[in-house]
C-alpha positions in Angstrom: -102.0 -59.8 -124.4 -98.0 -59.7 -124.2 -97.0 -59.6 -120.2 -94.7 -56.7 -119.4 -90.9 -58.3 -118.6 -90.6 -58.7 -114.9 -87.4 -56.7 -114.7 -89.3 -53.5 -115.7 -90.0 -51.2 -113.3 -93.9 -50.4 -113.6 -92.6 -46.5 -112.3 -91.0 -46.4 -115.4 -93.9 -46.9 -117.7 -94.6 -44.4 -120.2 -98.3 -44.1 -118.9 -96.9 -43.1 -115.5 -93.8 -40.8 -116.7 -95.5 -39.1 -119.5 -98.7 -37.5 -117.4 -96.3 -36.8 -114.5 -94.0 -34.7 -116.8 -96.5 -32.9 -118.3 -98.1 -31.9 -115.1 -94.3 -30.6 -114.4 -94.5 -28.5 -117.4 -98.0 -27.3 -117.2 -96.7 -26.1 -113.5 -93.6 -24.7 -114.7 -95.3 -22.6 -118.3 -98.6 -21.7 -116.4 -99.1 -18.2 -116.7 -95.5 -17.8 -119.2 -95.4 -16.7 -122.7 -93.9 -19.7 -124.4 -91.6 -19.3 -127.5 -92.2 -21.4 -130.5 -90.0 -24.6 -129.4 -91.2 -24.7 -125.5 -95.1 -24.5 -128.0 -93.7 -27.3 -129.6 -92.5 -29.6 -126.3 -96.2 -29.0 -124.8 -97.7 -30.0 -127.6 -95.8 -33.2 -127.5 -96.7 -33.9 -123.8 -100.2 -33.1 -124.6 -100.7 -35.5 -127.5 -98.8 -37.9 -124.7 -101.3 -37.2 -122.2 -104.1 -38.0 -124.2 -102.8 -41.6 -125.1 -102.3 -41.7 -121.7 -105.3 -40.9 -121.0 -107.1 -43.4 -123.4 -104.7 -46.8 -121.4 -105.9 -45.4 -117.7 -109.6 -45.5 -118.6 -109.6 -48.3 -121.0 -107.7 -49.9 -117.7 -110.6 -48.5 -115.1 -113.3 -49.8 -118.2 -112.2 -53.6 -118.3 -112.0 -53.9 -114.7 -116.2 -52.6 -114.3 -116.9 -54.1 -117.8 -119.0 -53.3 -120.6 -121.2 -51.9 -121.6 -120.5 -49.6 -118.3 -117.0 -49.5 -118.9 -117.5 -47.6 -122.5 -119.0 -44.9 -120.7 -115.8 -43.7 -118.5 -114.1 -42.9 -121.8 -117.1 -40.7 -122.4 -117.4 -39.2 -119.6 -113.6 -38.4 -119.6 -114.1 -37.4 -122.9 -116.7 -34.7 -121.5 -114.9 -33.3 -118.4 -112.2 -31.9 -121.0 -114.6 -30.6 -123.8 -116.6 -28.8 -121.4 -113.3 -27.6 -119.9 -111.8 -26.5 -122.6 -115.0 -24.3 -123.8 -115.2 -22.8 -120.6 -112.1 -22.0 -120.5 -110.8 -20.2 -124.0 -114.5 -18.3 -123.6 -113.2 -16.8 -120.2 -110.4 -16.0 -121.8 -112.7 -13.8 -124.3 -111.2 -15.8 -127.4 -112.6 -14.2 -130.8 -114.5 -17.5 -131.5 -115.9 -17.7 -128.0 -119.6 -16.4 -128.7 -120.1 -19.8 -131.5 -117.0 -21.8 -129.7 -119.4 -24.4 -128.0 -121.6 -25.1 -131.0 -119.1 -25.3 -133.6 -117.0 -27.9 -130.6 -120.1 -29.8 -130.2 -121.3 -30.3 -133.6 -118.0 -31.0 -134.8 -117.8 -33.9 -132.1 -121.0 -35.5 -134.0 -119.8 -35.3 -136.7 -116.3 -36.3 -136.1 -118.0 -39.2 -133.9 -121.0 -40.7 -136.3 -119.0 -40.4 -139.6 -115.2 -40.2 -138.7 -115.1 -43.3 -135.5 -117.6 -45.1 -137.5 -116.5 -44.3 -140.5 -112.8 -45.9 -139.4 -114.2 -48.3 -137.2 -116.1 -50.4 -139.9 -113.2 -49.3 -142.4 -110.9 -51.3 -140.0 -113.3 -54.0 -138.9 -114.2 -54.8 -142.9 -110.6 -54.6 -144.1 -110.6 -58.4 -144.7 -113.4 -58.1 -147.5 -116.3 -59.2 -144.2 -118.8 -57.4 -143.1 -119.1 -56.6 -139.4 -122.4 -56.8 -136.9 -123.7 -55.2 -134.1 -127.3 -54.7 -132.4 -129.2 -52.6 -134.0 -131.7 -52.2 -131.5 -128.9 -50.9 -129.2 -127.1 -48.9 -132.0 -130.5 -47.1 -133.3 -131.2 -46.4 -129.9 -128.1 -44.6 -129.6 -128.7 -42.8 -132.3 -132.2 -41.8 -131.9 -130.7 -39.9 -128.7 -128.0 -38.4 -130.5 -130.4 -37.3 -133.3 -132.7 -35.9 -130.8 -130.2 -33.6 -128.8 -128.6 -32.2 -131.8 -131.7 -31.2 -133.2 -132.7 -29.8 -130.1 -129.6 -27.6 -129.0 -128.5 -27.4 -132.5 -130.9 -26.7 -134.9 -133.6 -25.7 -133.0 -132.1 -21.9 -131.8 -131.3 -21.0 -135.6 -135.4 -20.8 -135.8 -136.5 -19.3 -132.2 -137.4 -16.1 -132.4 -137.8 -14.9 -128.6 -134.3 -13.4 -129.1 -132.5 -12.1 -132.4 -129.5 -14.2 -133.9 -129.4 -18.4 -132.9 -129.1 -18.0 -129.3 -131.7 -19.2 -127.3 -133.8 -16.9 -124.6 -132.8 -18.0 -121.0 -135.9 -20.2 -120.2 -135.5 -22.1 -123.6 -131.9 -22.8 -122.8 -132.9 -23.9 -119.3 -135.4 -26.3 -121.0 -132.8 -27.5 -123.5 -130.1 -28.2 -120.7 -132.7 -30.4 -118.7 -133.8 -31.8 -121.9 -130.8 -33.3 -122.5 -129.7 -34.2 -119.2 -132.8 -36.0 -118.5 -132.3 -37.9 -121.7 -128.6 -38.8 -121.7 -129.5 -40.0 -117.9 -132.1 -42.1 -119.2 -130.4 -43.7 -121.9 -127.1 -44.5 -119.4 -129.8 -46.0 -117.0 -131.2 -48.1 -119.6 -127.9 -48.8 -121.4 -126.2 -50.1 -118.2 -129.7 -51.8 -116.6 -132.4 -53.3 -118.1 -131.3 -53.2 -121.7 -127.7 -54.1 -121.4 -128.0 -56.9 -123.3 -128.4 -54.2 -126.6 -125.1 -52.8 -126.4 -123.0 -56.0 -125.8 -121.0 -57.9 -128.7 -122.7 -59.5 -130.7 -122.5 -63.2 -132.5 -121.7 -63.9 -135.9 -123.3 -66.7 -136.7 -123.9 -68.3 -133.7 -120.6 -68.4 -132.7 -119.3 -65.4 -130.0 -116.5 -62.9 -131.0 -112.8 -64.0 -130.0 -111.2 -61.7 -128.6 -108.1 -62.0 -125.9 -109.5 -59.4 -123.6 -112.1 -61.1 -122.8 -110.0 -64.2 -121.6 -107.5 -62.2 -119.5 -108.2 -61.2 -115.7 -109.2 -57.7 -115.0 -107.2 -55.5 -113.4 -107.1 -55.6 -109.5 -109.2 -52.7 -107.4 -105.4 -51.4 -106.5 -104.9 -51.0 -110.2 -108.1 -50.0 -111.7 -107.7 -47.0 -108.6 -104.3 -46.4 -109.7 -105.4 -45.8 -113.5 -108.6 -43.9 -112.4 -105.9 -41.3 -110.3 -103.3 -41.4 -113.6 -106.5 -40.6 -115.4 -107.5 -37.4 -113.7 -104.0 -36.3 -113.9 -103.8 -37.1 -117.5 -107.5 -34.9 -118.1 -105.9 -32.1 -115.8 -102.2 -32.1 -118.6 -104.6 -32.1 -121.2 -107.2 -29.6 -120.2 -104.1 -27.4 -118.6 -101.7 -27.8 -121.2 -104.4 -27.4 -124.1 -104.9 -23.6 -122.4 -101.1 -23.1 -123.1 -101.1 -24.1 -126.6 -104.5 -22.2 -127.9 -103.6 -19.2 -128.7 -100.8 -20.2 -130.9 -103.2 -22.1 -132.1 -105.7 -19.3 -133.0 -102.8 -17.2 -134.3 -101.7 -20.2 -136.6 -105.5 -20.2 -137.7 -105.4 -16.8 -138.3 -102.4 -16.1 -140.5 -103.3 -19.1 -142.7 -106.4 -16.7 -143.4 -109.0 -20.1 -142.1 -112.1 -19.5 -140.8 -111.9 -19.1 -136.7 -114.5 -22.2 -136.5 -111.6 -24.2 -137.4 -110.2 -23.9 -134.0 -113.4 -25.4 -132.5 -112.6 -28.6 -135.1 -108.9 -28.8 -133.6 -110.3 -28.6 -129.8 -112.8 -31.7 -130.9 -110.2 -33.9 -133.0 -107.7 -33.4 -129.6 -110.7 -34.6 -127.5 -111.7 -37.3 -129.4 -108.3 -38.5 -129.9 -108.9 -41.5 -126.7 -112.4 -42.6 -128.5 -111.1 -43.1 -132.0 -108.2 -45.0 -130.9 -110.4 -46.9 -128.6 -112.9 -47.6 -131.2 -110.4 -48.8 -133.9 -108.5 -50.8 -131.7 -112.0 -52.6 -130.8 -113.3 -53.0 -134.3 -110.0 -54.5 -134.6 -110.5 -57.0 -133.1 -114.1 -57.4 -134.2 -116.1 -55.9 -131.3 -117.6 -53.3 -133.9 -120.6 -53.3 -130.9 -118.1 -51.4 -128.6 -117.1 -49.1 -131.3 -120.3 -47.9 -131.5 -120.8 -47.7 -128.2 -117.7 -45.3 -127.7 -119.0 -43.5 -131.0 -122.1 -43.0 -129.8 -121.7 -42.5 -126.5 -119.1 -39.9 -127.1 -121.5 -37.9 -129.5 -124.4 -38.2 -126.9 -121.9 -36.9 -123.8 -120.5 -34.3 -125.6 -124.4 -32.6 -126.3 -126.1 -34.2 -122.9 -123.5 -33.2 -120.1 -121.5 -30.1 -122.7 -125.0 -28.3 -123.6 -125.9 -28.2 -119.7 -122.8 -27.5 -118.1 -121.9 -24.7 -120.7 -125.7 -23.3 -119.6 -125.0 -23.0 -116.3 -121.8 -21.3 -117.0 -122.8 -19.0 -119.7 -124.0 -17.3 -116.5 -121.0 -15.6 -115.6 -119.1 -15.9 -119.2 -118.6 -12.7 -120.4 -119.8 -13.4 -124.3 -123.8 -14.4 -125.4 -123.8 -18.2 -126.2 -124.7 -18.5 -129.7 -126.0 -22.5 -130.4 -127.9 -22.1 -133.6 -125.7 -23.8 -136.8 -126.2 -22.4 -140.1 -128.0 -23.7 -143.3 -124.6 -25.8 -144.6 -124.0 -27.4 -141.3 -127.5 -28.3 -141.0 -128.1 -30.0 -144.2 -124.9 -31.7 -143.2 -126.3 -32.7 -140.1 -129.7 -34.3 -141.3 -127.1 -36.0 -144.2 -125.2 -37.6 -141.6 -128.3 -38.5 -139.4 -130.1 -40.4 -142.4 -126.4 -42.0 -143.8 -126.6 -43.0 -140.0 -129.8 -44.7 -140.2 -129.6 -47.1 -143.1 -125.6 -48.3 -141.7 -127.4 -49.1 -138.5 -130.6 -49.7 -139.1 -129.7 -53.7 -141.2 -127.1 -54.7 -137.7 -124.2 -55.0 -140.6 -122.0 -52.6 -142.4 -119.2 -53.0 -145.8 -117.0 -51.4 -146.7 -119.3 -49.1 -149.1 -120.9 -47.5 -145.6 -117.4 -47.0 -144.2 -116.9 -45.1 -147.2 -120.0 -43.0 -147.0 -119.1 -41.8 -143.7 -115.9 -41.0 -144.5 -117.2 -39.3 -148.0 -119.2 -36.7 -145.4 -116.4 -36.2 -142.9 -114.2 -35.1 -145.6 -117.1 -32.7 -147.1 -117.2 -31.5 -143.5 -114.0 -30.8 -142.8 -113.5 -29.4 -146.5 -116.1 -27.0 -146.0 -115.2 -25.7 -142.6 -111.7 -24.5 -144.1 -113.6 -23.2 -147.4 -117.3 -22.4 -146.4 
């Protein structure tokens, strides 16, 4: 890892300025109607913010260490989906009533076929095949599998109230559902079965990588990073708000479905996990990549679906969960590609394909349903 020259002011780094200045902006714009170049500065602080974001926690997640530390991205990951939904739903958007499923389903998919997808892509780009633990990876997945089907697929076929939207006591159920298993699987994942989600050797012989010879960061830094960190989350979340509805009216006048604006919210979000993920399968830790895949998809249903419950309380619009028949033949697709790439503990180049093959049908056929 190449040591930052001594005569560098640490104040100066672009991890500190860049969150600082956009928390400046977000101050200065909040509540402003913005024209099209001021549109175009916030944007650039908020794609700034995000890579910020992704140092601070990668910082906080090598000083508590794996597999604990490929959670904090998650989690972070979490705070600004669910704040985002709430948020542009408040606001009475004209997407808001399908806004949090078409987020959350296109975090999965984004997650299981675009971060693996890139992940093995990178980690196989020698000609090799990469390895991880299955047992850990299918666990993952099982989860995964389990909550989309549950707050996905299962309100499209309820029939206590008309439309996919679930009655109050099934979404209740659903929320604790996947709370109680997104709990469970971070208690096992971090205790007893930690071992699962670790690298893994190739052939005897353990995975070099210079992280894992450097010394973690000290508990004044790892505290620094965490408070960069929540400033970073608040740019994004705040700045995000700012730039939506140019979004939506950019949307719009290209005559694109509105769900396309639920794609753009989840690419921005999981902006920190992909690079995250590439930059580990770069290095040949395709474990971790799937950790932060994973992971990510399983936060984004097991902390989104509950929080956006609780909230859909006092939002002003029904909460419509239920996809429709394309995205859920997609969905059961990308859950059975999902299965046979994990399922052997190795992965080529042909499954990277795959997974990138259904990303692109995805995203083809959310601008052209």
């Amino acid at each position: 890892m190449t040591q930052p020259r001594s005569t560098r002011s640490p104040l100066l780094s672009w991890t500190i300025l860049v969150p600082v200045g956009a928390v400046i902006a977000l101050g200065l714009a909040w509540g402003r109607t913005l024209p099209p170049l001021l549109v175009g500065i916030v944007t650039v602080l908020l794609a700034g913010a995000v890579l910020a974001a992704v140092h601070h926690a990668e910082v906080v997640a090598h000083r508590v260490g794996e597999p604990l530390g490929s959670l904090v991205l998650a989690v972070a990951v979490t705070v600004i989906e669910v704040a985002l939904i709430v948020t542009l739903m408040i606001a009475g958007a004209g997407t808001s009533e399908t806004l949090a499923r078409d987020t959350v389903f296109a975090a999965v998919i984004l997650t299981c076929n675009g971060i693996v997808g890139l992940s093995i892509l990178v980690g196989t780009r020698r000609g090799s095949a990469v390895s991880f633990n299955a047992e850990g990876s299918g666990a993952a997945l099982a989860t995964v599998a389990t909550l989309s089907t549950l707050g996905l697929v299962v309100p499209t076929f309820t029939t206590s109230r008309p439309g996919p939207v679930f009655s109050p006591a099934q979404l209740a159920f659903s929320a604790i559902t996947a709370l109680a298993l997104y709990g469970l699987f971070v208690t096992l994942q971090t205790g007893w079965h930690r071992s699962y989600f670790l690298p893994v050797e190739v052939d005897g012989v353990g995975i070099a990588d210079p992280d894992l010879h450097t010394n973690a960061p000290s508990t004044r830094a790892a505290l620094g990073s965490l408070a960069l960190l929540l400033v970073a989350l608040i740019d994004v979340v705040g700045n995000a708000k700012l730039v939506s509805p140019t979004i939506e009216r950019v949307v719009a006048a290209a005559g694109l479905p509105l769900s396309v604006v639920g794609v753009i919210i989840a690419m921005l979000i999981l902006l920190p996990e992909t690079l995250a993920a590439v930059r580990a399968a770069r290095r040949g830790r395709m474990q971790i990549s799937l950790n932060l895949a994973f992971g990510s998809a399983m936060a984004s249903i097991g902390l989104t679906i509950p929080a956006i419950a609780v909230a859909s309380i006092w939002l002003p619009v029904p909460l419509h969960l239920g996809l429709g028949a394309t995205h859920i033949v997609l969905l059961a697709l990308t859950c059975l590609v999902t299965v046979l790439t994990v399922v052997p503990g190795r992965a080529t180049l042909l499954q990277a394909g795959v997974h990138l093959g259904l990303l692109a049908a995805y995203l083809f056929l959310t601008i052209s349903p």
